[in-house]
DRENDO-1510 file (C-alpha; in Angstrom, 1 decimal, always signed):
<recs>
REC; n; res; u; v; w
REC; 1; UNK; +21.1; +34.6; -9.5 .
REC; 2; UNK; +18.6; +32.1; -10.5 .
REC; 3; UNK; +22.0; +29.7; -10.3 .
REC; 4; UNK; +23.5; +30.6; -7.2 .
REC; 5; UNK; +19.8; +29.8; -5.6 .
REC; 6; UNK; +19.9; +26.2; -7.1 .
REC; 7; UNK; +23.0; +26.1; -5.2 .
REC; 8; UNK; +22.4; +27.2; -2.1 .
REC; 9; UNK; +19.0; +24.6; -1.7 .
REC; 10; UNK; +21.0; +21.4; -2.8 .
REC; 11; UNK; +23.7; +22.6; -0.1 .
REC; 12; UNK; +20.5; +22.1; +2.1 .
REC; 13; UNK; +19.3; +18.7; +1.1 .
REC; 14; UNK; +22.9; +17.5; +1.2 .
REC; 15; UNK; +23.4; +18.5; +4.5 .
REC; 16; UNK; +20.0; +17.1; +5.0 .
REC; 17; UNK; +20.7; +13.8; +3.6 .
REC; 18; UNK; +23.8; +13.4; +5.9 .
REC; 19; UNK; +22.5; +13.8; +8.7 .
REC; 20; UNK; +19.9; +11.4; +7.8 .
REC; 21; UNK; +22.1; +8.6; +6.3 .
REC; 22; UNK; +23.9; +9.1; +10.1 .
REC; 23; UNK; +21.0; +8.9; +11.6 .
REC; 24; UNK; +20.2; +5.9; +9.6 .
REC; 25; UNK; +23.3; +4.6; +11.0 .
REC; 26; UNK; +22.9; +5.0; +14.2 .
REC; 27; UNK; +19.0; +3.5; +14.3 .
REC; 28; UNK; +20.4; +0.3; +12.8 .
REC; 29; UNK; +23.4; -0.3; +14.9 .
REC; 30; UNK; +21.0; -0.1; +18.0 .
REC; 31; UNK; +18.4; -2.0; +15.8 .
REC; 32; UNK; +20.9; -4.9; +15.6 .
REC; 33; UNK; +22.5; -4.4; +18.7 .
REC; 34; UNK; +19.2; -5.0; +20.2 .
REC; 35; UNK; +18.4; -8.2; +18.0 .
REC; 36; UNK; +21.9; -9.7; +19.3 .
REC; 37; UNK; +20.2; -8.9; +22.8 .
REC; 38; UNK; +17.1; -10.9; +22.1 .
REC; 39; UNK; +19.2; -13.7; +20.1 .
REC; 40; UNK; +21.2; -14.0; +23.3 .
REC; 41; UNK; +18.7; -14.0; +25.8 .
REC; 42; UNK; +16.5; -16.3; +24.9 .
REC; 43; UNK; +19.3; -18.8; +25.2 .
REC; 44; UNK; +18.8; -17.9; +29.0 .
REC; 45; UNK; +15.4; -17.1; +29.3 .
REC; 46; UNK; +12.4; -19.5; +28.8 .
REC; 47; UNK; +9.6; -18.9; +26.1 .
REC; 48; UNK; +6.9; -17.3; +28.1 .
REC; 49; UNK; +6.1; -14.7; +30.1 .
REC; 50; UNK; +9.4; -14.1; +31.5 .
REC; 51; UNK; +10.9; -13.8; +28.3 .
REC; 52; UNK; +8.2; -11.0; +27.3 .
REC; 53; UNK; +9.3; -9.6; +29.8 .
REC; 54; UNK; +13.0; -9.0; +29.4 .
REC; 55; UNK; +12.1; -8.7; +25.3 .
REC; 56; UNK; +9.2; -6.0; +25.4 .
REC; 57; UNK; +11.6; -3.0; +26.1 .
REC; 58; UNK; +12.8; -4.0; +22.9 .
REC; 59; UNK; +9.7; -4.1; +21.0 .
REC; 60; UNK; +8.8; -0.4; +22.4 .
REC; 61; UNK; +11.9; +0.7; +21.3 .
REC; 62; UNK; +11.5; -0.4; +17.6 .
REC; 63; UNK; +8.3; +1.4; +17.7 .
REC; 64; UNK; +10.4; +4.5; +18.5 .
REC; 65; UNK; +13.7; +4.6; +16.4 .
REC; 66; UNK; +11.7; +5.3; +13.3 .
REC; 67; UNK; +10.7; +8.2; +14.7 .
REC; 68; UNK; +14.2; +9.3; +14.1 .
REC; 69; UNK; +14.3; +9.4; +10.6 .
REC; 70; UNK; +12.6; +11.9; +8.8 .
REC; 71; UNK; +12.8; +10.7; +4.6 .
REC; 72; UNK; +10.7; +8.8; +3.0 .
REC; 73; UNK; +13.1; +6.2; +1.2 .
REC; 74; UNK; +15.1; +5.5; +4.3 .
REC; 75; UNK; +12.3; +6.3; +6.8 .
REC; 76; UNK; +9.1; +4.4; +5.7 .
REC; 77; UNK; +11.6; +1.4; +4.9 .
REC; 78; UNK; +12.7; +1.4; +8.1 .
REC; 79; UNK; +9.5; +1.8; +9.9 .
REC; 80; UNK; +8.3; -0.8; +7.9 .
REC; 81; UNK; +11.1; -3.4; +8.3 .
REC; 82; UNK; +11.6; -3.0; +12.4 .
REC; 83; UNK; +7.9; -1.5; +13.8 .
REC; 84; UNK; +5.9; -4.2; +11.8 .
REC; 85; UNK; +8.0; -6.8; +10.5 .
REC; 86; UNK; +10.7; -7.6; +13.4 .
REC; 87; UNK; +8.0; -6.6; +16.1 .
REC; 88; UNK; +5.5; -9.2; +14.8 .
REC; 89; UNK; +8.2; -11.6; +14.4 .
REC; 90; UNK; +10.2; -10.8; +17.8 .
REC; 91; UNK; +6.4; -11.0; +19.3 .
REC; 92; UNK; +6.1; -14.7; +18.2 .
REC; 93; UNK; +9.6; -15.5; +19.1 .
REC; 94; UNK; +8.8; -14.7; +22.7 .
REC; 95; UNK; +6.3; -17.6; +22.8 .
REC; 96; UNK; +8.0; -20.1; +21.1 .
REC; 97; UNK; +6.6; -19.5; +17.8 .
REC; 98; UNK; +7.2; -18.2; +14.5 .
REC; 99; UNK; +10.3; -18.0; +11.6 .
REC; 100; UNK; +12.8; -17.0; +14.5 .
REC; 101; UNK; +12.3; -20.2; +16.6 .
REC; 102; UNK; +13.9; -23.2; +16.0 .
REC; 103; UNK; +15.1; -26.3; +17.7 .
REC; 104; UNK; +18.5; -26.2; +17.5 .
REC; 105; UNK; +18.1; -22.5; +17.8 .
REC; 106; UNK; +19.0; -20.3; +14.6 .
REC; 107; UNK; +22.6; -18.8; +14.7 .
REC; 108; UNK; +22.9; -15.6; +15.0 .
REC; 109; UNK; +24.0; -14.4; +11.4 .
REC; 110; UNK; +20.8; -16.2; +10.6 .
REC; 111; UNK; +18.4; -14.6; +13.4 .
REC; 112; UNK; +19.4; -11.4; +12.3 .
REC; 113; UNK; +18.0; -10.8; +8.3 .
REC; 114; UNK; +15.0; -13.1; +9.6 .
REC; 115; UNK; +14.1; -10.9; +11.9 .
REC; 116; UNK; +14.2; -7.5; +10.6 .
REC; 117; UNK; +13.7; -7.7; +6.5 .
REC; 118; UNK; +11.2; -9.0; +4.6 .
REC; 119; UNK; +12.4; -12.4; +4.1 .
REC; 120; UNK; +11.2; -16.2; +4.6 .
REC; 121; UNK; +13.6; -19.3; +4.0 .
REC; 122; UNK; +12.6; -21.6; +1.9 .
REC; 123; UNK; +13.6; -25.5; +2.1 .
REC; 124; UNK; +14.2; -26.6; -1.6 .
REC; 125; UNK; +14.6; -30.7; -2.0 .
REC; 126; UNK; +17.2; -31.7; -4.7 .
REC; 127; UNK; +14.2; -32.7; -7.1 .
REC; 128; UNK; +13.5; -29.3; -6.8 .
REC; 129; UNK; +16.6; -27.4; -9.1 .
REC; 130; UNK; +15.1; -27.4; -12.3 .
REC; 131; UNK; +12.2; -25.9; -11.0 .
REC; 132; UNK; +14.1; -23.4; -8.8 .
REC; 133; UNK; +16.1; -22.5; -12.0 .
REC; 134; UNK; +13.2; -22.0; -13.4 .
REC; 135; UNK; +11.6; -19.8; -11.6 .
REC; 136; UNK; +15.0; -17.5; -10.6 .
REC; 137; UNK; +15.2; -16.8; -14.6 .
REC; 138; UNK; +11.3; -16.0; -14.2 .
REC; 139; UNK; +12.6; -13.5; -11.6 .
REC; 140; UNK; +14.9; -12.0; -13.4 .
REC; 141; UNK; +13.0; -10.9; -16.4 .
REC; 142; UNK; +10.1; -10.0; -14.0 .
REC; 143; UNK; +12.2; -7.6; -12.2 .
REC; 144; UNK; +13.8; -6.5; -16.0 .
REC; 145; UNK; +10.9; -6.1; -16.6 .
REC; 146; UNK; +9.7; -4.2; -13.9 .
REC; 147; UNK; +12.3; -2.2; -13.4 .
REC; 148; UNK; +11.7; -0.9; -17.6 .
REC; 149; UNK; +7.8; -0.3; -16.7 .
REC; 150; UNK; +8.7; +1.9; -13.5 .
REC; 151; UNK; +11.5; +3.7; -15.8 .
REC; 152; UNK; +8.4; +4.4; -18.2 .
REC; 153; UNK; +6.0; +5.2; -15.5 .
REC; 154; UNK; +8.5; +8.2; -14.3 .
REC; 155; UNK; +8.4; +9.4; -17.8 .
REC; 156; UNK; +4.7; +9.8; -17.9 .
REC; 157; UNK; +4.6; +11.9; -15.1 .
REC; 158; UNK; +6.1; +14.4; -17.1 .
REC; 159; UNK; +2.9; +15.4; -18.3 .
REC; 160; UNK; +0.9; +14.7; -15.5 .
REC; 161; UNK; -0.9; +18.6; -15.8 .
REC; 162; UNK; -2.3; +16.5; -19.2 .
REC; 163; UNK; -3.6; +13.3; -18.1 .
REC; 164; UNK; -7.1; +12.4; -16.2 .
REC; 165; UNK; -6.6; +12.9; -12.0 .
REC; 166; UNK; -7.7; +9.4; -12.1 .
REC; 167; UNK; -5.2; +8.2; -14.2 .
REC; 168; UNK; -2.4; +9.8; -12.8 .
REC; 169; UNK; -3.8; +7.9; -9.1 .
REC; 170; UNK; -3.7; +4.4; -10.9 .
REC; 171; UNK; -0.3; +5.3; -12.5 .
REC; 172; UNK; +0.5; +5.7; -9.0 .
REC; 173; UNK; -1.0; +2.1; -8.2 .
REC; 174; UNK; +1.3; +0.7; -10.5 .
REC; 175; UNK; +4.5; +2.9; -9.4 .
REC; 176; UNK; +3.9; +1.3; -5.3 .
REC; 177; UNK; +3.5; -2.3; -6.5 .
REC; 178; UNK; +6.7; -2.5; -8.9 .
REC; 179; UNK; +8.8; -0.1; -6.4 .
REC; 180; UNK; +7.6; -2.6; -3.4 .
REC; 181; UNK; +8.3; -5.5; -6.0 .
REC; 182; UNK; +11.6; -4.0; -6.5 .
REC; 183; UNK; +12.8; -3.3; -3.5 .
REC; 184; UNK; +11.4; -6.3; -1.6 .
REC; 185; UNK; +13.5; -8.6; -4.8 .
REC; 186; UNK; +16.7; -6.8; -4.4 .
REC; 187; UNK; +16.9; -7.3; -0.3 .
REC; 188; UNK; +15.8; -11.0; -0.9 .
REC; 189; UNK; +18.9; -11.4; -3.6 .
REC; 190; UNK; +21.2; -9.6; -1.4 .
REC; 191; UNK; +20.3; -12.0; +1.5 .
REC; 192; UNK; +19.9; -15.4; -1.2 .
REC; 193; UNK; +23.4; -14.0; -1.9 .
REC; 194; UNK; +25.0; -14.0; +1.4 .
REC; 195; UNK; +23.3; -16.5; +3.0 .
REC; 196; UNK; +23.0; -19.0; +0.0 .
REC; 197; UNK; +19.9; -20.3; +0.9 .
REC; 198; UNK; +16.4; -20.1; -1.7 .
REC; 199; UNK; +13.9; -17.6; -0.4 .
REC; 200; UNK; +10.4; -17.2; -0.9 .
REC; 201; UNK; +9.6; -14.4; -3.5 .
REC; 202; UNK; +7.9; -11.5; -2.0 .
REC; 203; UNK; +4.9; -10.9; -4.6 .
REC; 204; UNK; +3.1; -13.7; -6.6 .
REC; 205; UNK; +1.7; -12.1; -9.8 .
REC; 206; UNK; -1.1; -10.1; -7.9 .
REC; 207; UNK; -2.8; -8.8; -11.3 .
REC; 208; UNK; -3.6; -12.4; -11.7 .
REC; 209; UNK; -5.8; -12.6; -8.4 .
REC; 210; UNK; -9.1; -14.1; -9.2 .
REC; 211; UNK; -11.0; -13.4; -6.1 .
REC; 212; UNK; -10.5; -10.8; -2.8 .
REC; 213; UNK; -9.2; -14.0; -1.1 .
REC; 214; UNK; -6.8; -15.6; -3.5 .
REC; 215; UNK; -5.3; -11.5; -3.1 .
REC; 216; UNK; -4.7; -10.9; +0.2 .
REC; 217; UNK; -3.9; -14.4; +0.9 .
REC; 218; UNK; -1.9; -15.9; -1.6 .
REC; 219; UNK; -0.6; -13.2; -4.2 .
REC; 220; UNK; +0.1; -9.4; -2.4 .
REC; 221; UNK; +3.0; -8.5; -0.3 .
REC; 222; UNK; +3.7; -12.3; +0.9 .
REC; 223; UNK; +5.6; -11.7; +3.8 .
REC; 224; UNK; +3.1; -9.7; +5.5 .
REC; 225; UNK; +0.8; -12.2; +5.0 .
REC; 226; UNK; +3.4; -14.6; +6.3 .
REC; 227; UNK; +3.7; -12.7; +9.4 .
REC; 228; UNK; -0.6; -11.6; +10.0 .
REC; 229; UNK; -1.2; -15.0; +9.9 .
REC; 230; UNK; +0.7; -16.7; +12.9 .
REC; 231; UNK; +0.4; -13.1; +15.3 .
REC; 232; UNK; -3.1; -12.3; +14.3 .
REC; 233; UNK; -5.6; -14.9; +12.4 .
REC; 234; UNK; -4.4; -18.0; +13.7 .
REC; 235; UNK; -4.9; -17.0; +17.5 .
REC; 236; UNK; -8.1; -15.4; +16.6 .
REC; 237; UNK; -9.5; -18.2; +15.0 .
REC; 238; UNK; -8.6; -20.7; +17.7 .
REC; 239; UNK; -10.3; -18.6; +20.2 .
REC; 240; UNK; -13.7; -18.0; +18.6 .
REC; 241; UNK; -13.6; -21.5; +17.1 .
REC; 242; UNK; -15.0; -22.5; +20.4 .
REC; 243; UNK; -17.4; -20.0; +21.2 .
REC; 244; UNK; -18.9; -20.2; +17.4 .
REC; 245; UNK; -19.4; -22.8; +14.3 .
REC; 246; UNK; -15.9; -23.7; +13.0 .
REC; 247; UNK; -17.8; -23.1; +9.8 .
REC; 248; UNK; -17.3; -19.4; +10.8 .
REC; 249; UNK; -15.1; -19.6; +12.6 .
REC; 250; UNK; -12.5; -17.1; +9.8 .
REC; 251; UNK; -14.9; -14.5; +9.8 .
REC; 252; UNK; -13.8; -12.5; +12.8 .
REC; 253; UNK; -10.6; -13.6; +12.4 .
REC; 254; UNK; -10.3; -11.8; +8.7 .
REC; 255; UNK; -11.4; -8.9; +10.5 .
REC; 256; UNK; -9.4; -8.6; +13.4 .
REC; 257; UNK; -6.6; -9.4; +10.7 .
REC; 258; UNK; -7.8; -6.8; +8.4 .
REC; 259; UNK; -7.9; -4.3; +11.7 .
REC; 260; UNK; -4.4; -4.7; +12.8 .
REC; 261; UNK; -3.0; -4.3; +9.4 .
REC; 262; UNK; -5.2; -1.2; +9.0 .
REC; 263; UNK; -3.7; -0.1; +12.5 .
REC; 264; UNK; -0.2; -0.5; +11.0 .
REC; 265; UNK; -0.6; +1.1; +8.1 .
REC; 266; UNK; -2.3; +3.9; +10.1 .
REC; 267; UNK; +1.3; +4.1; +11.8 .
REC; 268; UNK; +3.8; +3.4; +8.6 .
REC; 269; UNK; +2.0; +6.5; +6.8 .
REC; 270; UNK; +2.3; +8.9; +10.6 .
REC; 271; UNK; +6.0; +7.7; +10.5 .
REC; 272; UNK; +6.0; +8.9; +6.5 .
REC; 273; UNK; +4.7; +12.4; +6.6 .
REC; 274; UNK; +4.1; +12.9; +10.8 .
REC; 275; UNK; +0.1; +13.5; +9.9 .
REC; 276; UNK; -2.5; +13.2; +12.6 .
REC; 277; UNK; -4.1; +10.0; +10.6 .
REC; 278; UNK; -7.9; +10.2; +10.5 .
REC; 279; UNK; -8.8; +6.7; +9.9 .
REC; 280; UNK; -8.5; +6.4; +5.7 .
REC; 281; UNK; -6.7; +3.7; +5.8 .
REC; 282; UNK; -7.9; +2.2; +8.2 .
REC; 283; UNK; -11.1; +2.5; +6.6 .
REC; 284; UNK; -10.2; +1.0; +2.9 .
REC; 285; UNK; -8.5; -2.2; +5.2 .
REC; 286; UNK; -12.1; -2.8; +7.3 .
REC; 287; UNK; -13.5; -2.3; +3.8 .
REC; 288; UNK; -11.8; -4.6; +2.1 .
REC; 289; UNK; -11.8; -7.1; +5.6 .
REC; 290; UNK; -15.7; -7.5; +5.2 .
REC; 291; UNK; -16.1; -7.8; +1.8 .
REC; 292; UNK; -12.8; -10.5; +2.1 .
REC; 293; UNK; -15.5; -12.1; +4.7 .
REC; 294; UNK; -18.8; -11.6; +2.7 .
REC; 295; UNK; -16.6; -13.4; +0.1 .
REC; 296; UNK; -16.3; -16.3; +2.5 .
REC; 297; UNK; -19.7; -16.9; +3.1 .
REC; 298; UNK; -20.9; -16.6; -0.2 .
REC; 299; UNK; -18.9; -19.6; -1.3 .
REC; 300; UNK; -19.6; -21.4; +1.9 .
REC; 301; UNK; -22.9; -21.2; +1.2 .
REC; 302; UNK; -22.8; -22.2; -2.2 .
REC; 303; UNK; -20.3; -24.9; -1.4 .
REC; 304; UNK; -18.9; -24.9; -5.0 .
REC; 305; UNK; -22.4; -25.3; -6.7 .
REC; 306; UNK; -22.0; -21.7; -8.3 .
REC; 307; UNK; -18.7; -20.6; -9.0 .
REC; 308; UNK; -18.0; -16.8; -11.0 .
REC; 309; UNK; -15.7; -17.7; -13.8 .
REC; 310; UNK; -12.1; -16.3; -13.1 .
REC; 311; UNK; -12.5; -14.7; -16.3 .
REC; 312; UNK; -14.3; -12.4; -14.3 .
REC; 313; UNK; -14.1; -12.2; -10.8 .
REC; 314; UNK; -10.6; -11.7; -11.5 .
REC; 315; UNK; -11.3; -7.9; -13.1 .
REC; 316; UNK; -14.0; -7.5; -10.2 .
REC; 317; UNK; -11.7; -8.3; -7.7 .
REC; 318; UNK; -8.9; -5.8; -8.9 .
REC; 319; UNK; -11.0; -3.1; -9.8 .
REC; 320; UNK; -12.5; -3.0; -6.3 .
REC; 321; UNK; -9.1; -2.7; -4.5 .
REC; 322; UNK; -8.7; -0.1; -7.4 .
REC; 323; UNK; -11.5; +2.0; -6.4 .
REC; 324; UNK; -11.0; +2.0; -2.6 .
REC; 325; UNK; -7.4; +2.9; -3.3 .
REC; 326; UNK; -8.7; +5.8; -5.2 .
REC; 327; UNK; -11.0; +6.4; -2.4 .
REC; 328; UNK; -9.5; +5.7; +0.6 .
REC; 329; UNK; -5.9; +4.7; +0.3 .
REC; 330; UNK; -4.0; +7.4; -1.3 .
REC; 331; UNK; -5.5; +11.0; -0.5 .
REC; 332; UNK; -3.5; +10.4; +2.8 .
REC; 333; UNK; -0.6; +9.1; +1.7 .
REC; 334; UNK; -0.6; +12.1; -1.1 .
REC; 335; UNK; -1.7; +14.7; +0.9 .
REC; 336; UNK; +1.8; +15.0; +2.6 .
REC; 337; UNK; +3.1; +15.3; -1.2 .
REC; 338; UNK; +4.8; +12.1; -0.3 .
REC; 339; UNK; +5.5; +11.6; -4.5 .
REC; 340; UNK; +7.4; +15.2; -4.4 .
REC; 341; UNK; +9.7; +14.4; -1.2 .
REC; 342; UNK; +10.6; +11.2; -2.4 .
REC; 343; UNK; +12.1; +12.3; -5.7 .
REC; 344; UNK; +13.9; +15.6; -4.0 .
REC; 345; UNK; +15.3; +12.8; -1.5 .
REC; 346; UNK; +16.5; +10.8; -4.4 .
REC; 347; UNK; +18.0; +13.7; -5.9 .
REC; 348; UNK; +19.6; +14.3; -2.9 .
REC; 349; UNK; +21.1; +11.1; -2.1 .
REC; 350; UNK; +22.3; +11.1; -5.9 .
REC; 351; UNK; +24.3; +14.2; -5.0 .
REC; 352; UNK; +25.2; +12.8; -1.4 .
REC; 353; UNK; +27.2; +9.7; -3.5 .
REC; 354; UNK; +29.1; +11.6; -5.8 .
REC; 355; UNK; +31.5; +12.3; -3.0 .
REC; 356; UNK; +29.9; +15.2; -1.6 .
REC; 357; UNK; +29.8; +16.9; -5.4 .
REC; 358; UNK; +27.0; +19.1; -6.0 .
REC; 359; UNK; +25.4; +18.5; -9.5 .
REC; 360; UNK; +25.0; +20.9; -11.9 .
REC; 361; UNK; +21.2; +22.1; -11.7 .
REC; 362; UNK; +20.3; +21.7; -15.3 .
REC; 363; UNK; +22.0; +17.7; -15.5 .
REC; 364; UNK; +19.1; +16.3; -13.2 .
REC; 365; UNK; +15.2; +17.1; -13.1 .
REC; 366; UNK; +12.2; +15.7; -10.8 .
REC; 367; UNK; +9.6; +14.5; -13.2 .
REC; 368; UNK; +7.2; +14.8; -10.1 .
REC; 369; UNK; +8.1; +18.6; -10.0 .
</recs>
């Protein structure tokens, strides 16, 4: 019966989804078994080459333990948090450098959250409380709010076979930022919690950009930035800076900067859906790396004698990254029906927490199937 067969494909995904949240398990006992390694070591081993050393087995194997995961919730988080985040971090640490070194050096309950999640402490004077009140009530009704849009955006896609191909791709613009938005605020509050320290928020209003630049660099997904910045611009910047004009000096660094994060994304979306990439992605990040840098020029050519009002560069600047993403940024990361998987997966895990309980077929639906 059409019952029995509903039956028999959530016993699937539930034994699925357990072996996957073990998995899970196991990838992040080694991935903090390995941080305690790097924590301790360092205590032992000078900054430097010999440090590298003892620390790059480490940094291949973070590379590799996404590998074992296979769902896109827990999998592209993962991949995410330890191949890009912790490597780029655990990178700078082995120099000297970076959020993870510190004189004294950071304690280990400390090192750990720095290292692998999307976090960056931030030191808040006494003057500073009203304004930190402030902006966590901000925060809270952002993420309310946010959360209330996404629950919206869902319903729509029930009648996606209605709506404009095009609008269903910026519907899905919108579903990546407030998910990323979301997810990003909740690991930040858990840690704010534990920790009781202020962090840095994740996202600063990115649909208020005015300009490519004021984007990339100061509004979307801060903590990349954070991270690009220290491993990739800066060093690339101080070593043209004496081969060229200082004047232009950022140029090749924007590039190289745009290029490695075009490289990582090339590897989050192969850990996603395990497709050959074919250089999409990293594509719409050169893209958006020499228009960021024709940007540059134009205003240091102009030195501030002509400036587009905000009122609208702003829209320019948002409905460019809006047509590369249509372009270039999601036919790969759609074309492993990466929208479908992730609901099934929630479904899934939804059973998975009710104690094993499989749910009656007709209680829950996928709006994406």
């Amino acid at each position: 019966s059409l019952n029995s067969i509903y039956l028999s494909r959530r016993r699937r995904r539930k034994r699925k989804m357990e072996g996957e949240i073990h998995n899970f398990i196991v990838v992040w006992t080694i991935v903090l078994a390995s941080l305690c390694y790097s924590h301790t070591i360092a205590k032992f081993i000078p900054k430097g080459k010999s440090r590298f050393v003892a620390i790059f087995p480490i940094i291949c194997l973070f590379f590799i333990l996404p590998l074992y995961l296979i769902s896109i919730n827990l999998g592209c988080t993962t991949s995410f948090f330890i191949a890009w985040l912790a490597n780029f971090k655990i990178l700078l640490f082995v120099f000297g450098k970076g959020p993870l070194s510190s004189t004294p050096s950071l304690p280990l309950s400390t090192f750990i959250p720095l290292a692998c999640l999307p976090i960056k402490f931030q030191k808040n004077s006494t003057s500073d409380n009203v304004e930190t009140t402030k902006k966590a009530t901000n925060s809270t009704f952002n993420f309310v709010t946010k959360i209330a849009l996404l629950a919206i955006l869902i319903r729509v896609y029930n009648y996606k076979d209605n709506l404009h191909p095009k609008i269903i791709l910026f519907c899905y613009c919108l579903h990546i930022y407030f998910m990323l938005e979301i997810i990003l605020i909740m690991v930040s509050a858990t840690v704010r919690r534990v920790s009781r320290v202020e962090l840095e928020p994740p996202f600063n209003e990115p649909y208020l950009a005015s300009s490519l630049q004021d984007f990339w660099g100061k509004r979307w997904n801060l903590m990349v930035t954070n991270i690009l910045r220290p491993t990739v611009y800066d060093p690339i910047h101080s070593m043209v800076a004496d081969r060229i004009s200082r004047k232009w000096a950022p140029l090749p660094a924007v590039i190289a900067t745009f290029f490695v994060s075009g490289l990582m994304h090339e590897l989050i979306f192969y850990y996603n859906g395990r497709l050959k990439p074919n250089g999409e992605v990293m594509m719409f990040f050169l893209i958006h790396g020499v228009a960021l840098s024709l940007e540059i020029v134009i205003k240091k050519i102009f030195n501030g004698k002509f400036l587009v009002p905000r009122i609208i560069s702003g829209p320019l600047a948002l409905c460019f990254i809006i047509f590369t993403s249509f372009w270039l940024f999601f036919p790969p990361f759609l074309r492993g029906n990466t929208e479908l998987k992730a609901c099934t997966e929630f479904i899934a895990f939804l059973e998975f927490i009710r104690y094993g309980k499989l749910i009656n077929p007709t209680s829950i639906t996928c709006p994406l199937l």
